[in-house]
N, C-alpha and C positions, 0 to 999 in steps of 0.2 A: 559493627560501627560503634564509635565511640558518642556519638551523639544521634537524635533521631530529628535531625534536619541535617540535608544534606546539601552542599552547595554547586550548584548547576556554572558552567561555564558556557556559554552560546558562542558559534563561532558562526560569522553571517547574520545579518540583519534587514538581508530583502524576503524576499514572496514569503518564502518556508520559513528564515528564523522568524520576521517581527511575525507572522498571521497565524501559523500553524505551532510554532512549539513553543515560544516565549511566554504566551498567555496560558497554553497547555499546563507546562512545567510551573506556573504562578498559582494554577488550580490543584495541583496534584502535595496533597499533606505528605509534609515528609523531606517535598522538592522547596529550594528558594532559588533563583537564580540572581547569583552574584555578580557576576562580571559578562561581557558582551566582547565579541572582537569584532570591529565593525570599523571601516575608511569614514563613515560619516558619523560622528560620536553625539553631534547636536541631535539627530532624528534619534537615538538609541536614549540620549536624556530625558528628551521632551516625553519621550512612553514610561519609561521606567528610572527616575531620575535619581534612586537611590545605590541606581548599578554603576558599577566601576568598565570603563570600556578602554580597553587594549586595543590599537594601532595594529601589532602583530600577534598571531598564535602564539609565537615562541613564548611569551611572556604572561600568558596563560598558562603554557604548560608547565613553568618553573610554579606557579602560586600554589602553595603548601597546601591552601585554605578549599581549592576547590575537589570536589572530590568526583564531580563527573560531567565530561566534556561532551556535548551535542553538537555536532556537525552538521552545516544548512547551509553547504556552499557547492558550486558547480560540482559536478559529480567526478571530473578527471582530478579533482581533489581528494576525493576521501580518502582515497588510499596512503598520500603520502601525509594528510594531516593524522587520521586514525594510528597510523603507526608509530608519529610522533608522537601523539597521547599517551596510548598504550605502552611506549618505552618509558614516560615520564610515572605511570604508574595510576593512570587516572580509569575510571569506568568512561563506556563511551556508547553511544548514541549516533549513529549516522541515519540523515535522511535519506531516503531508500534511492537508485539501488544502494547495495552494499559498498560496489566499485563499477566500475569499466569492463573489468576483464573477471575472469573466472580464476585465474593465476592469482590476481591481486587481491580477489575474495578469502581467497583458500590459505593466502599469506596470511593475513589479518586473523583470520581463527588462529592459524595455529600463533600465533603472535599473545593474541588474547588470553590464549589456552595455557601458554606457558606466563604468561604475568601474573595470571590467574584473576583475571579482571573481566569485569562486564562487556560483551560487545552483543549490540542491540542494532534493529533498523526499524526504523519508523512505518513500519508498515499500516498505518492507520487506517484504512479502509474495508480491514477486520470487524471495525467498527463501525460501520455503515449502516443502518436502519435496513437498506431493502437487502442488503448481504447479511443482517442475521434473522430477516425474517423468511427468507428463502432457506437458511440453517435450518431454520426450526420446522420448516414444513419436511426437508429433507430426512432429520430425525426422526419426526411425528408420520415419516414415509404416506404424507396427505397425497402424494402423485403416482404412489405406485412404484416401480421401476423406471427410472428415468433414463429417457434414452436419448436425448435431445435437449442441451445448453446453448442461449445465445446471451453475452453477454456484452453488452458495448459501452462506448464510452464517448461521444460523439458532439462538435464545438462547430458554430459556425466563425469561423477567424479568417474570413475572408483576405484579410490583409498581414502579410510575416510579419512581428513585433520583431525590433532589432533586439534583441537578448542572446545570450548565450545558445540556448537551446536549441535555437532555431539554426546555427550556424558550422561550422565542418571543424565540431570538435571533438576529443572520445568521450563518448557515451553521450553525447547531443541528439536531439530526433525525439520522435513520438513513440518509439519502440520503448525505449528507454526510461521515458515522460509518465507515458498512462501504462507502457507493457507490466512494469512491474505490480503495479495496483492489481489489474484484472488476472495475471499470472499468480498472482500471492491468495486472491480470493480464488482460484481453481481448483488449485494444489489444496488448499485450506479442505477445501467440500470432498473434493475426489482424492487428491491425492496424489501423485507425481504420473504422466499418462506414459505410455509405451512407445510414444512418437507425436513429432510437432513440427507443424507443415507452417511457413513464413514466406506471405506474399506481402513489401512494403513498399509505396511509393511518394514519390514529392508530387502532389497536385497543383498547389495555389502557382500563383504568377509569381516568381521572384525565389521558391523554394529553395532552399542548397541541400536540405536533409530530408529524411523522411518524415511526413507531415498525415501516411495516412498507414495503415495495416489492416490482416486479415491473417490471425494468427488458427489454426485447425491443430485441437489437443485430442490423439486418441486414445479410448481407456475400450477395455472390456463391454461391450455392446452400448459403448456411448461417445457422444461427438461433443466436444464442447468447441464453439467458437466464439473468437474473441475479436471486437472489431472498434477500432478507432478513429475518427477524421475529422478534420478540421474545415470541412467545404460541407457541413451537412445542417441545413437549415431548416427542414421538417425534422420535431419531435420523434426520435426513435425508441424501442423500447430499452431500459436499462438493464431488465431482464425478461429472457422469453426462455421459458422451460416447459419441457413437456416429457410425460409418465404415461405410464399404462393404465393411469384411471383418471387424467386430468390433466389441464396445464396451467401454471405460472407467470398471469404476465403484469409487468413494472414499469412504468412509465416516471420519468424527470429523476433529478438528483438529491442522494439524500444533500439537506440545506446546511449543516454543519459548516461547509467551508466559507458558502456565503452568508453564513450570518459572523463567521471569522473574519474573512472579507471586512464586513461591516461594521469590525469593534466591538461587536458584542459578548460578552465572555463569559466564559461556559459554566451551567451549574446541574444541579441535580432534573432530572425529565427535561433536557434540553433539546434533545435529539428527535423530535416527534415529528415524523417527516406528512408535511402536508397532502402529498399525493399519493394514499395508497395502492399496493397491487389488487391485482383481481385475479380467483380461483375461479377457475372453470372446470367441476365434478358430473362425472356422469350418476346419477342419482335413480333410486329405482331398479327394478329387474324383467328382464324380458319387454315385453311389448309396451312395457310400464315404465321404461328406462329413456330416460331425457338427461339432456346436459343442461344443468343450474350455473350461472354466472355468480359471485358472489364477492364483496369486497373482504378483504382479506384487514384484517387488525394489524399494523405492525410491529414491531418490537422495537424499540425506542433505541436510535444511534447514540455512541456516547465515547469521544474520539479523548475523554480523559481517564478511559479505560487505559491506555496504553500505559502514560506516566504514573499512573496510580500504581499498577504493575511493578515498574523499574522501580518507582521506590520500595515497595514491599519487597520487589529482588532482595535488593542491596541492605535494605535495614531489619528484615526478616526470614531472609534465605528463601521463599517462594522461588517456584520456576518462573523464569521469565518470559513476558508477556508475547513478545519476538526473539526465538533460538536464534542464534549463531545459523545452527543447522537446517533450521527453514530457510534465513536470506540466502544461504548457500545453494540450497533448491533454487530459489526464484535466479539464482543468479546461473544456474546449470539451463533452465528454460530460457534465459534471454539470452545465454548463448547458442544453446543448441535451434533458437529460431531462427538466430543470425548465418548459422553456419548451411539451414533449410535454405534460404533465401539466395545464398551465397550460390549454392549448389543446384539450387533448382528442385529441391525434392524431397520427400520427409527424412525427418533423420531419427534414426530410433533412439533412445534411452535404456543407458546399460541394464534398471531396472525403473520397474512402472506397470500401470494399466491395471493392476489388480485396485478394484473399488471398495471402499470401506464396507463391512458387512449389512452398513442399516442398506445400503444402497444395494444389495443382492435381491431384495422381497419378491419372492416368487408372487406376481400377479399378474 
């Protein structure tokens, strides 16, 4: 790169562009964000009043000046906006998933592959305080052999918000919503499983999509399941794991999105999540061995790890912070759950189940 600021184009300006990546990409050195494409240009001024805002894509994509396009619009979008970018010759950034389909995933690589340009997804929840303090216990193998994940993700929304999401469109639903989050942290720890069992249903009054799930990942003598719902009004755990010498459990969410939510904009020790996990170790030997509760320290979220990344990509060749080749995973899982569900039955993965070696520890 010829210069070491690079200039950011945002396309969308509701939930994901104004709260999650606009002020992301304003914190990350390296990143400015120049222009906005946005139907309401007064709400994109009053936040950021020195950005120039575009009516349509198109007219982003010709602008010489920008050099990398982020995507944060309905998901039956990415595909065809990401492939316009990528033909106009820009790096690009999609909010997760990648796309809709697996065909239109795998377009978009090789797309990328031949322009020879950046293609990233926002996978943020890499970044999650109780998702890298459960990394680290995994590493530090504090549990033993782990044979038992429960991961959830769980909203009381008793009432369907009229948005997109919620309505009969591709890639609409809670599969889609939350699946690729807790899919992207599974494969992250374990790594792609050998079969994935998808039971999804519409609960609330008025549902037209899937509003709840209960996805089953199987690896090499471990179960991970992943579970999300919008009818669940008791506190559930965030994470529940358990090893051969101990278990793991996480209650409430890391706070990053809601203090996002709130306008507040991110800086260095920001991520310090108020509610931490609790280790339960068996301690002792023989007759003398009890199980100790203890509260666990956690590792501090920090959701401008991601853009920090994508600029050191593009301005210093670093690998980047989300491959291509991982969304392409997450996007092989959200369909192979679609096709369990479809079917009735697991469906296996052409490869998987072998567990990373910290996670073999003979105990």
């Amino acid at each position: 790169m010829k210069t070491q600021t690079l200039n950011v184009g945002l396309i969308g300006f509701g939930l994901a562009g104004r709260t999650f990546h606009a002020p992301l990409i304003q914190a990350a050195p390296g990143l400015e964000l120049t222009a906005v494409v946005s139907s309401d240009p007064a709400k994109v001024q009053a936040a950021y009043p020195e950005v120039t805002v575009h009516a349509k894509a198109a007219s982003l994509f010709t602008d010489r000046d920008i050099d990398l396009v982020v995507i944060a619009t309905p998901n039956e979008t990415h595909f065809p906006l990401a492939k316009a970018a990528l033909g106009k010759g820009k790096h690009v950034v999609i909010d997760k998933p990648l796309a809709v389909s697996l065909a239109e995933a795998r377009q978009l690589k090789a797309l990328a592959d031949g322009a020879e340009r950046l293609l990233s997804v926002f996978h943020n929840r890499r970044w999650d305080g109780d998702f890298l303090t459960l990394k680290s216990l995994l590493d530090e193998e504090r549990l033993g052999r782990v044979v038992e994940v429960e991961s959830r993700f769980d909203r009381f929304r008793p009432v369907v918000p009229d948005r997109w999401r919620e309505q009969h469109r591709p890639g609409s639903g809670l599969w889609f919503d939350l699946g690729p989050h807790l899919l992207d942290q599974a494969r992250a720890l374990f790594g792609m499983p050998r079969a994935i069992l998808l039971e999804l249903a519409s609960l609330r009054d008025g549902a037209e999509i899937d509003d709840d799930f209960l996805a089953v990942l199987e690896y090499d003598r471990l179960r991970v399941t992943l579970r999300a719902g919008c009818l669940v009004a008791e506190p559930t755990p965030r994470f529940r794991v358990h090893g051969t010498q101990g278990s793991f459990v996480k209650y409430g969410l890391d706070p990053q999105e809601a203090w996002l939510r709130e306008g507040e904009s991110p800086q260095p020790a920001w991520g310090i999540d108020p509610s931490p996990g609790r280790l339960t170790l068996e301690e002792g030997q023989g007759e003398d061995a009890a199980l100790v509760e203890r509260e666990v320290e956690g590792v501090p979220g920090d959701y401008r790890a991601y853009y920090d990344g994508i600029a050191r990509t593009l301005l210093r060749g670093t690998p980047p912070p989300v491959t291509t080749e991982e969304a392409l995973e997450v996007m092989t899982l959200l369909a192979a759950g679609l096709d369990s569900y479809r079917q009735g039955r697991w469906v296996k993965l052409k490869e998987g189940g072998s567990l990373p070696r910290r996670l073999h520890a003979k105990h």
